[in-house]
Phi, psi and omega in degrees: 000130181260149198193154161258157177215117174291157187269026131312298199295311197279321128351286170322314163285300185298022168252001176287355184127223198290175181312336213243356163271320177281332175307306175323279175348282189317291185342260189295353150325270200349293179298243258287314177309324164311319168286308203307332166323349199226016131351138193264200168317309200252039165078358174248142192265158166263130182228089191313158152299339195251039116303310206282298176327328186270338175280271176240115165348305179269008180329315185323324167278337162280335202269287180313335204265337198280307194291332209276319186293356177088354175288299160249191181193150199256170153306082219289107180273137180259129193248153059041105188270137174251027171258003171171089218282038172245000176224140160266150148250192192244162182211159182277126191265097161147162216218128155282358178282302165321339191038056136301135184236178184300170138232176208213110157211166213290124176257013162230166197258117193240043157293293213267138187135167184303137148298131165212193195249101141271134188263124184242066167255164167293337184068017191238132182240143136256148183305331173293327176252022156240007149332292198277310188302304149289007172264314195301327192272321184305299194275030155099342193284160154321084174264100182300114182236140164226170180207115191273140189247065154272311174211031154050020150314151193232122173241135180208161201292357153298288207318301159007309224206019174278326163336270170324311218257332184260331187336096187098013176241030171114348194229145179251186203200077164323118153228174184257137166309133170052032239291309186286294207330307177306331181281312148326296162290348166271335178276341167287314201299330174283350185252012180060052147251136189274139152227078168356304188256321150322329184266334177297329186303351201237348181237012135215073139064017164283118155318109184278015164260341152302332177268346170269343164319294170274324184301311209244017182032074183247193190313280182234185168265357161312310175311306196269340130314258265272332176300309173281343159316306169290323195280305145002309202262298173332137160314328197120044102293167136214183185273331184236105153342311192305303183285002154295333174277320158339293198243059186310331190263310153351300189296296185340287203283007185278321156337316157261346159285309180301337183337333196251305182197165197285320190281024174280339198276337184289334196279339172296324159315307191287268162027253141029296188289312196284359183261359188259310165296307197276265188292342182239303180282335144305298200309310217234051195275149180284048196175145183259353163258155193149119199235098185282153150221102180037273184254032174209195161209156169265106203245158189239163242265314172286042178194033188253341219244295155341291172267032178250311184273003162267013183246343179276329202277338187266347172220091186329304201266009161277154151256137184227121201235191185178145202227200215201105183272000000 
């Protein structure tokens, strides 16, 4: 990863001990200078603990060595102190209940400064990436793997183009129906939020995109993708209103995942998708072959009936179908 560094910062880390502490150190500058891009108005970025964490275990000492020296600074909350309710104190602003993450920003300016290479790779595989690596070297390709840490998706440049490029060689491709919209609804049900008419639709077993079709009298069911998309994805227009009112309390917590920035509500969902997909039904899928896209895997036609039923046993309140590419 290529990045700048002023020699304040770079002082400050190479003051961390020894090669494999300093090493350490850029590293996780490097992921937050990689983040800072994505800064709001008043400079602060989202950076997970578990980005960091994937860097280094210990990040926590550095990210503090960071905070004491004046280089960075977190987001704040002001609370109600409850030893004595005429003072606030201040709290680190954010939630995994909520699926909020830390934020961050730059107290100097680190436009400016030495160019330099950090290599952040770990010498650490996880078996999901040596799954897809090694199925991309089985079907002849490179494996190029990245893992974006917006919504910790795993990409590489056969994805593009698989549809075309795997057609006719044996192989299927397990997804879930309705992957988010349903996923939406099972992550309010675990905080006990009810949104009545949103859950009937998923508990009793109606294709939800077909039920805001007719509810919301729209085109299609494409119309009714592209609808819930916006209302997910968006600052907060869409085009058709209606469906904030359809699903009011629904709307009420998507509202609230954008509450910090808009774009929190898609990375929470992605997240979400990818802790399921990724981390959980790739590491430890019943098969040495196996290709994700986001919200499916790619499988070869003899392991497809084996993993398809280790993927309903491991997630139930999923529906999971599956085709032949």
């Amino acid at each position: 990863m290529n990045i700048k560094i002023t020699p304040e910062i770079k002082n400050i880390l190479y003051s961390l001990g020894n090669k494999t502490a300093v090493s350490s150190g850029l590293k996780i500058y490097a992921t937050l200078y990689s983040r800072s891009y994505r800064k709001n108005t008043k400079g602060y970025f989202d950076c997970p603990s578990t980005l960091l964490r994937s860097v280094n275990s210990r990040y926590s000492k550095i990210i503090k060595r960071l905070l004491d020296e004046g280089i960075i600074d977190y987001l704040k909350t002001q609370k109600i102190d409850p030893n004595d309710i005429f003072h606030s104190i201040t709290s680190k602003t954010y939630s995994s209940h909520m699926g909020y993450c830390m934020k961050y920003k730059f107290l100097v300016d680190v436009s400016i400064g030495e160019e330099i290479e950090i290599d952040m790779s770990t010498g650490r595989k996880e078996r999901w990436y040596e799954i897809t690596a090694n199925s991309l070297i089985e079907l002849g390709y490179v494996p190029d793997i990245k893992r974006d840490s917006f919504g910790r998706r795993v990409h590489y440049p056969l994805l593009n183009n698989y549809k075309e490029e795997l057609k006719g060689k044996g192989l299927c491709v397990i997804d879930a129906k309705t992957s988010q919209p349903r996923l939406l609804y099972l992550l309010m049900k675990e905080r006990n939020i009810i949104d009545p008419i949103y859950s009937h639709a998923f508990e009793s077993d109606i294709d939800f995109y077909d039920f805001i079709v007719t509810e919301l009298k729209l085109k299609d069911r494409d119309a009714a993708k592209d609808l819930f998309m916006q209302w997910i994805n968006s600052r907060g227009f869409v085009n058709d209103f209606q469906i904030k009112r359809l699903f009011p309390i629904a709307n009420h917590f998507i509202n609230g995942l954008k509450s910090r920035y808009y774009k929190d509500s898609a990375a929470f969902l992605q997240r979400a998708e990818a802790k399921i997909w990724i981390d959980d039904l790739l590491q430890n899928i019943p098969a040495e072959f196996a290709l994700p896209v986001h919200d499916s895997l790619i499988v070869r036609q003899e392991n497809l009936i084996n993993v398809l039923d280790y993927c309903k046993t491991k997630y139930p309140d999923l529906r999971f179908s599956n085709k032949e590419l």
